[in-house]
C-alpha positions in Angstrom: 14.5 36.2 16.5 13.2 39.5 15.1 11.0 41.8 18.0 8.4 42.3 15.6 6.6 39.6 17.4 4.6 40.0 20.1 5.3 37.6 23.2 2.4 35.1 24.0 0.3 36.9 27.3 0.3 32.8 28.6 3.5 31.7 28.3 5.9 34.4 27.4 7.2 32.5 24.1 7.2 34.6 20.8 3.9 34.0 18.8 4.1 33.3 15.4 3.5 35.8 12.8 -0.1 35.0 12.5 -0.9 35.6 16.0 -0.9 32.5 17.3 1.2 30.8 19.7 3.6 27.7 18.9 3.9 26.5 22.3 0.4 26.7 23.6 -0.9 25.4 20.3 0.8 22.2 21.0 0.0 18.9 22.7 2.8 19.2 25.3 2.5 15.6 26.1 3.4 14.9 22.0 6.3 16.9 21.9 9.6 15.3 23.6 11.4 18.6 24.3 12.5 17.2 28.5 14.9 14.6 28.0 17.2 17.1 29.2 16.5 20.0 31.4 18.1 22.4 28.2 16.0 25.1 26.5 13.6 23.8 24.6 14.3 23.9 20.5 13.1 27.1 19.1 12.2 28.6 15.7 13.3 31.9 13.9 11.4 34.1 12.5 12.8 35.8 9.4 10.7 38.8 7.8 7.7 38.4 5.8 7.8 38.3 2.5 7.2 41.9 0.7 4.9 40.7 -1.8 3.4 37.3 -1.9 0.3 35.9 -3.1 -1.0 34.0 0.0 -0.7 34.2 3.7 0.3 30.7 2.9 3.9 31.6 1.3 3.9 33.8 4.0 3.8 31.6 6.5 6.4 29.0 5.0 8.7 32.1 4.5 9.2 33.3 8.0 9.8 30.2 9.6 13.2 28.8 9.5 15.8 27.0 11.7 18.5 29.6 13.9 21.8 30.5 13.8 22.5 28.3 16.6 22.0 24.9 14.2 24.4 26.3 11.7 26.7 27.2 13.8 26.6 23.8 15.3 29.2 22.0 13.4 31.4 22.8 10.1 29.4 20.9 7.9 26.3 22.8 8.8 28.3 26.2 8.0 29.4 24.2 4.8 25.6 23.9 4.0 24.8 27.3 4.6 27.2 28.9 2.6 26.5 26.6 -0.1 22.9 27.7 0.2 23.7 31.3 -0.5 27.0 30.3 -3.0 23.5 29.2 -5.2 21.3 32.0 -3.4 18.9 29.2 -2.2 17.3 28.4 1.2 20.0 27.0 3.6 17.0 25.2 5.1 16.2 24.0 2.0 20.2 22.6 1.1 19.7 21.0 4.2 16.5 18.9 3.4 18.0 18.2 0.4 21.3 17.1 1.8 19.1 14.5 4.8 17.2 12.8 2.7 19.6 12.4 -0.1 22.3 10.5 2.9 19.3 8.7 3.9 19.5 7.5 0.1 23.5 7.2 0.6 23.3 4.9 4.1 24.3 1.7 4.2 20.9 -0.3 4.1 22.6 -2.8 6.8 23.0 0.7 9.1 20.4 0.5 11.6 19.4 2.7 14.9 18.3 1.4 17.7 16.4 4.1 19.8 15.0 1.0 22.3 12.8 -0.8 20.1 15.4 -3.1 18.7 18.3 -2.6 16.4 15.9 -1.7 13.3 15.2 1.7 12.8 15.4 2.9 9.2 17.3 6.0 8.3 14.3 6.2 5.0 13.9 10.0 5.1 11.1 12.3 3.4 10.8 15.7 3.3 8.7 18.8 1.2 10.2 22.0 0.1 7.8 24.9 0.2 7.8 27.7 -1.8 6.3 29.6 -4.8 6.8 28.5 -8.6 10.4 29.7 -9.5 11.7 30.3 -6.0 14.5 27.7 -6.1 13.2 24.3 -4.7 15.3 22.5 -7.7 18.6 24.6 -7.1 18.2 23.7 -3.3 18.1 20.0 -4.6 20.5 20.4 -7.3 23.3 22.2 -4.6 22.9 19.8 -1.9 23.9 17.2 -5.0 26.8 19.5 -6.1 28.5 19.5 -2.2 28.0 15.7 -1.0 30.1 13.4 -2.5 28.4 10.0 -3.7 30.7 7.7 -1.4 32.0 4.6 -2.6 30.7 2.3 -3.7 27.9 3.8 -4.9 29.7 6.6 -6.4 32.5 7.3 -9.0 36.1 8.7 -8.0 35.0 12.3 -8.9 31.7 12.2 -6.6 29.0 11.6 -8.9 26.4 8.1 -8.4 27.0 5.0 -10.2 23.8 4.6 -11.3 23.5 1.0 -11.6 23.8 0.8 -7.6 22.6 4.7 -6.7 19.7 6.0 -8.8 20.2 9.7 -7.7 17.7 11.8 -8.2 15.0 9.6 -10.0 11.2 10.6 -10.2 8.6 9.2 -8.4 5.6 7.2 -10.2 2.7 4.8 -9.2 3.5 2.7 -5.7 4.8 -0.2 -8.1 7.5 1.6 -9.9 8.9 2.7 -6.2 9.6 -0.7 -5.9 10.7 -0.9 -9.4 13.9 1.6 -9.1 15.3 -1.2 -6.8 15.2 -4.2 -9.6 17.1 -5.4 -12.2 18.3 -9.2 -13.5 20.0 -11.7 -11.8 21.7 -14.8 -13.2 20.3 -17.7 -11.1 21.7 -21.2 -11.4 19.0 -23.7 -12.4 21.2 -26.7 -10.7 21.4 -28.1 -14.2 24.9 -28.2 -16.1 25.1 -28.2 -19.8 25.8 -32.1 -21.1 27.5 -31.4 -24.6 29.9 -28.6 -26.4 32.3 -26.2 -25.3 31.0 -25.4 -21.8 29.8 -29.2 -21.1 29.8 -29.8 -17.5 29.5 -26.2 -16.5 26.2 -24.7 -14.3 23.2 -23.7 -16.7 21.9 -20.2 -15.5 19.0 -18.4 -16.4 17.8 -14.5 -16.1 15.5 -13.3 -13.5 14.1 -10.5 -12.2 15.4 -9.5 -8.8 16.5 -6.8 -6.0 19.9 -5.6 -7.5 20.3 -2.1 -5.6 19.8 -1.0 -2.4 20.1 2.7 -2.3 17.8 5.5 -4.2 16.9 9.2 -3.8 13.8 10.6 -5.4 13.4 14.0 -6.2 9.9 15.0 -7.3 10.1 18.8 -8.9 6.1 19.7 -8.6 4.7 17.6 -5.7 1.3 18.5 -7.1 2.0 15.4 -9.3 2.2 13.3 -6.8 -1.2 14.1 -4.8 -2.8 13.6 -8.1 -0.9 10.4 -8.6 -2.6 9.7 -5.0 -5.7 10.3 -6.1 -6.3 8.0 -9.4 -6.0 4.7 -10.1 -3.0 4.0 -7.7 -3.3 6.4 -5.4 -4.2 3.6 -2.3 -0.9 1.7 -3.9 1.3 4.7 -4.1 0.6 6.5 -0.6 0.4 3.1 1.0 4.2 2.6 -0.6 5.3 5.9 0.9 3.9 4.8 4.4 5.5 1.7 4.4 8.9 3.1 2.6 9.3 5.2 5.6 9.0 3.0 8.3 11.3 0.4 5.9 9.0 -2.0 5.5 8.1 -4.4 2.6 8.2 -3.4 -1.2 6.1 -4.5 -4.0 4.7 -8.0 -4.6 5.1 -11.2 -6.1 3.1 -11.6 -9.0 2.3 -15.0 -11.1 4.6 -14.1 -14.1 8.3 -13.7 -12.7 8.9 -10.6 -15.4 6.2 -9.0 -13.2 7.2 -9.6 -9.7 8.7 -6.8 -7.6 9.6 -7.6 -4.1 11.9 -5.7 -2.2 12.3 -7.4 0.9 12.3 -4.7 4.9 15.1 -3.5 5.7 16.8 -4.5 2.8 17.1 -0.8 1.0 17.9 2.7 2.0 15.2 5.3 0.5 15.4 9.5 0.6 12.7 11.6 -1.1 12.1 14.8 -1.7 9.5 16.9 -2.9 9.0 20.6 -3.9 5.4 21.9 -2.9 3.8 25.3 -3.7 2.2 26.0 -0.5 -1.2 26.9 -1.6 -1.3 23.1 -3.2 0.1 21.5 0.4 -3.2 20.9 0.8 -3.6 17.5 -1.1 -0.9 15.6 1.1 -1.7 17.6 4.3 -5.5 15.9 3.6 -4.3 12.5 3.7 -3.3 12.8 7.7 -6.1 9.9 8.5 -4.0 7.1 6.8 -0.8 8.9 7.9 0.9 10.5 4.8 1.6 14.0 6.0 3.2 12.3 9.7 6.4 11.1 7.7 7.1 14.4 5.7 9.7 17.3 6.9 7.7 20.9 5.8 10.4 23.3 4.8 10.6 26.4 3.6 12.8 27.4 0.6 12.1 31.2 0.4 15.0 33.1 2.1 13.8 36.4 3.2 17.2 36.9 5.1 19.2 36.2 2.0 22.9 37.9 1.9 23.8 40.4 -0.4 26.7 39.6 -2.7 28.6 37.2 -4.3 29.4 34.1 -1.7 32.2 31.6 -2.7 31.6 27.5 -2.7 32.5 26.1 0.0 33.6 23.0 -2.0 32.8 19.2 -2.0 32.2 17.6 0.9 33.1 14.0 1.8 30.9 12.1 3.6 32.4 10.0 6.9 33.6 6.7 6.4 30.5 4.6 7.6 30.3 0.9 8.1 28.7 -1.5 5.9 26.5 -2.7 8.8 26.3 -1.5 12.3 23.8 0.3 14.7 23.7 3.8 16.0 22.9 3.8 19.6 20.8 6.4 21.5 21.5 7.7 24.8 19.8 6.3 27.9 18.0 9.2 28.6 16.5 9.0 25.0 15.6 5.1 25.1 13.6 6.0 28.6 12.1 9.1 27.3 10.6 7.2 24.3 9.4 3.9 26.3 7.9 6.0 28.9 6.0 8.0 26.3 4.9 4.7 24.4 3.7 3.1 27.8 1.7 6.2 28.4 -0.1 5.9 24.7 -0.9 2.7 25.7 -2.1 3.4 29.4 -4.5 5.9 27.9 -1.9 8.2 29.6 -1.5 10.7 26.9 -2.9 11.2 23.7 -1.3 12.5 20.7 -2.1 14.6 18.1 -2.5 12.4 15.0 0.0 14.7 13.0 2.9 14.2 16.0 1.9 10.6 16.1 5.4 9.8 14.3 7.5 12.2 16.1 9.9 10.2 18.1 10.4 7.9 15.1 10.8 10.9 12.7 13.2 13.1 15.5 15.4 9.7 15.9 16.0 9.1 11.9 17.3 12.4 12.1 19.4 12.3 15.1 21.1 9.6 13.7 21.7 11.1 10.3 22.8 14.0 11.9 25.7 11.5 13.9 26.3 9.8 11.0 27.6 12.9 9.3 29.5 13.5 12.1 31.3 10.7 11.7 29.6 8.7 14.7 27.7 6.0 16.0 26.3 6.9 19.2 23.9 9.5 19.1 24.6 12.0 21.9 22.5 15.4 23.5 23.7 17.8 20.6 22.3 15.5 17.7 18.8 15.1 20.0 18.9 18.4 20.0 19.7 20.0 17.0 16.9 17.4 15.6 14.4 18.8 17.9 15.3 22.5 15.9 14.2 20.6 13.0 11.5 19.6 14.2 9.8 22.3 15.4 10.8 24.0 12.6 8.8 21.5 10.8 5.6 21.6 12.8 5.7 25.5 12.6 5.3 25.6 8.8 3.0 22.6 8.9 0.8 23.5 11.7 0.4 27.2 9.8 -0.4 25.8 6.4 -3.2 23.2 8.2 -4.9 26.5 10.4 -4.7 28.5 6.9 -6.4 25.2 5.4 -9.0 25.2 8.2 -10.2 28.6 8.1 -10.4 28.3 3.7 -12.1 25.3 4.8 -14.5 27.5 7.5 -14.9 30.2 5.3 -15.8 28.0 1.6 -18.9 26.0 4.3 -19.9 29.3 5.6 -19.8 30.9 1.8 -22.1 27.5 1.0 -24.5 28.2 4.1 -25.1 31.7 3.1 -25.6 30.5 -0.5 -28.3 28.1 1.2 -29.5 29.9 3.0 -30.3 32.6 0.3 -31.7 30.2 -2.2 -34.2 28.9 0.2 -35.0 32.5 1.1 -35.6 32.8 -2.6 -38.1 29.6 -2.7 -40.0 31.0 0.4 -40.6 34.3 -1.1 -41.6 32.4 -4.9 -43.9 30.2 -2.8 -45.1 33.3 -0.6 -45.9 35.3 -4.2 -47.4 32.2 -5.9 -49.9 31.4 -2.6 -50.8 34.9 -3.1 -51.7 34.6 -6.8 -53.8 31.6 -6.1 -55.5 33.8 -3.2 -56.3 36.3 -5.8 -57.5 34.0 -8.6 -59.8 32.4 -5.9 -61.4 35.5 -5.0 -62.2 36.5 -8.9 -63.6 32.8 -9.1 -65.7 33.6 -5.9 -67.1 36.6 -7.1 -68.2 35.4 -10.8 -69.9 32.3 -9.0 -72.0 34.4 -6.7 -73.5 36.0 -9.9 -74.6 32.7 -11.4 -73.2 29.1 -11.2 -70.7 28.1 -13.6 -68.6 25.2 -15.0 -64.8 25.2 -14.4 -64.5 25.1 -17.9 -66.7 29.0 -18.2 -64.4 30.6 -15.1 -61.1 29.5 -17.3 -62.4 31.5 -20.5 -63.2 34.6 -17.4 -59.9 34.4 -16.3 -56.8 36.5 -18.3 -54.4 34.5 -19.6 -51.9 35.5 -17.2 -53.9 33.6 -14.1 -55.6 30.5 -16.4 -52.7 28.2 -15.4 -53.6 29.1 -11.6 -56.8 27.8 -12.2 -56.9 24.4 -10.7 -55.0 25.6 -7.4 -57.7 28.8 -7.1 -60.9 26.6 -7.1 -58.9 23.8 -4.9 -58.1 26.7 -2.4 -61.9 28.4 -2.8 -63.3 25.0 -1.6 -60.8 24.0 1.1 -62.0 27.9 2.6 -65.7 27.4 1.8 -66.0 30.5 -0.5 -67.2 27.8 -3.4 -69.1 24.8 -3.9 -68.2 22.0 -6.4 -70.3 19.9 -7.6 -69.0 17.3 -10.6 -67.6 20.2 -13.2 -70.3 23.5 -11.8 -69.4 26.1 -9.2 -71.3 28.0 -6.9 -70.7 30.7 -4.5 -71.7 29.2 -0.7 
């Protein structure tokens, strides 16, 4: 970490480069850093940004994983130095490469972190970064150095689209669903009675689940808070919530050619999405329901980017995994996670509503990190080096929702003082105006108490300026007793 930071005067740790301090900002009941008595996971800080448009981008830019997660393991070094091959974001590569294999896995590869073996490795994250930074080349590198495996991919690496769709877009909630259909032939248990295939099964088209695996890739993820918003934005970010977890796609409809039903557990799912960080904001509102929860925030400006040319590290083949199986979790882990879920329901603890999915979100990404190590049991290391994830994560999220909060703070306080002017502005009008009719009451006064006169006679008196005071001077002359009205005449009292 650079020394530019101050340490926090509470707890010693480094505070961010807003002044505010990671560690004593948390929840430390939310945050599962003790399963071991290791350091905790820590962020880097990378230098700010020399010129950027928001203290947002600045924010996202200085927050990043460490050396010690790339130095971790080859492939992590391979990841890296495909990052700056393409002078992109290592972090960025990275995201790209997790939640593309979470589109790879086996959808019969489960985890089972002590809730049964059912965990889904479905995997979503959001690159951050101005327009033109490189969120697409991070995407578009991590495709270049993963091999598709087979069978989802051809002998040179690349998908077969029929059974991967690499890379698709991301629509309404239905067309999620929609990526994982195609036809079936279904046998009606009818054979044909006559001609040249007499006596063989009769089979008929319909629409069903033909793939299993997908990766999304959305370029400008303000498209998809405004898809959010409209007409399908309560089917579309319920999708997502329930895409994560692995639950239930689509629906049956009346008309088969209309029906999408993709059934739990039955398909893998990675998505990723490329976020200016001013424009965060739209998912980061939707925490209530629970959007923002299943997202990775990473950054994809590298202010620590080499110099020079860097050579590609080459292809990379993913391990060997099973067609169906279940990575394990340590002991340790299972405990940690039960005892945490028996204190949420105890009234024990309470957690933040944004860390509410963090054992389910640190656990997809311990096991993805063993499975691309070639394992099935998740051990300390892949806890860990999740954990740098993240809090890496939280870092760039947390400082995007305190920049959101003080906008937030600042536009209602800009709308109070606007408030609080215009009414300022009617007090004075009505201050003048009550003086007017004072005035115009006294001139009233004064012609009555030379001689009575009609209403009608004290208008023609009166310049035009104060004639359309009239009715509120002679109401106000009476209510103080300075005139007497009786029917249409006036006189002075």
């Amino acid at each position: 970490m650079t020394d530019s930071y101050p340490a926090c005067p509470t707890c010693q740790a480094q505070l961010d480069p807003d002044g505010t301090c990671f560690v004593c900002a948390r929840d430390e009941a939310s945050v599962l850093l003790d399963v071991w008595p290791d350091a905790p996971p820590e962020i880097h800080y990378a230098p700010e940004p020399e010129h950027a448009d928001s203290p947002e981008v600045v924010a996202v830019a200085t927050r990043r994983l460490p050396d010690e997660f790339w130095d971790a393991r080859p492939l992590h070094k391979q990841i890296r130095q495909a990052a700056w091959a393409t002078m992109t974001h290592p972090d960025a590569v990275l995201a790209a490469v997790l939640t593309r294999v979470a589109g790879m896995v086996p959808h019969e590869v489960k985890f089972d972190s002590g809730r049964g073996p059912s965990g889904s490795m479905n995997l979503f994250a959001c690159l951050l970064a101005g327009s033109g930074i490189g969120k697409s080349e991070a995407s578009r590198a991590a495709s270049e150095l993963v091999k598709v495996p087979h069978p989802l991919g051809t002998m040179d690496g690349k998908a077969d689209f029929e059974v991967f769709r690499d890379g698709v877009g991301v629509g309404t909630g239905e067309g999620l669903a929609e990526v994982y259909m195609g036809t079936k032939e279904r046998d009606t248990t009818r054979v044909h009675k006559s001609g040249p295939f007499k006596g063989d099964p009769i089979t008929e088209k319909v629409r069903a689940q033909v793939r299993h695996n997908a990766y999304f890739y959305v370029d400008e993820g303000e498209t998809l808070t405004k898809l959010m918003r409209d007409r399908q934005g309560a089917i579309l970010g319920a999708t997502l919530r329930t895409a994560w977890v692995g639950g239930t796609l689509g629906q049956a409809n009346a008309r088969d050619e209309t029906t999408r039903m993709v059934r739990s557990g039955d398909y893998s799912m990675g998505l990723l999405v490329g976020f200016q960080p001013e424009v965060a904001a739209g998912l980061l509102s939707d925490v209530g329901p629970g959007t923002p929860q299943r997202f990775l925030w990473i950054g994809a400006q590298d202010t620590e980017m080499p110099e020079g040319d860097h050579e590609w590290p080459g292809q990379v083949d993913v391990p060997a995994w099973p067609k169906q199986g279940v990575v394990e979790f340590p002991t340790e882990v299972r405990q940690a996670l039960r005892a945490q879920t028996r204190q949420k329901h105890l009234g024990e603890v309470q957690v933040d509503p944004l860390d509410s999915h963090e054992p389910l979100m640190r656990c997809k990404l311990a096991a993805l990190l063993c499975l691309l190590d070639g394992r099935m049991h998740v051990n300390r290391e892949d806890w860990h080096l999740a954990g740098l994830i993240w809090v890496t994560s939280c870092a760039i999220r947390d400082s995007l929702l305190r920049f959101q909060k003080r906008q937030a703070d600042e536009e209602a306080e800009r709308r109070l003082d606007q408030k609080t002017q215009e009414a300022r502005a009617v007090t004075a009008a009505g201050m003048q105006a009550s003086a007017a009719v004072e005035r115009v009451a006294a001139r009233i006064k004064a012609f009555a108490e030379d001689e009575a006169l009609t209403v009608g006679a004290a208008r023609r008196k009166l310049p035009g300026r104060d004639r359309p005071l009239l009715d509120a001077a002679v109401e106000h002359a009476v209510k103080q007793r300075w005139l007497g009205l009786d029917g249409n005449v006036l006189t002075a009292l």
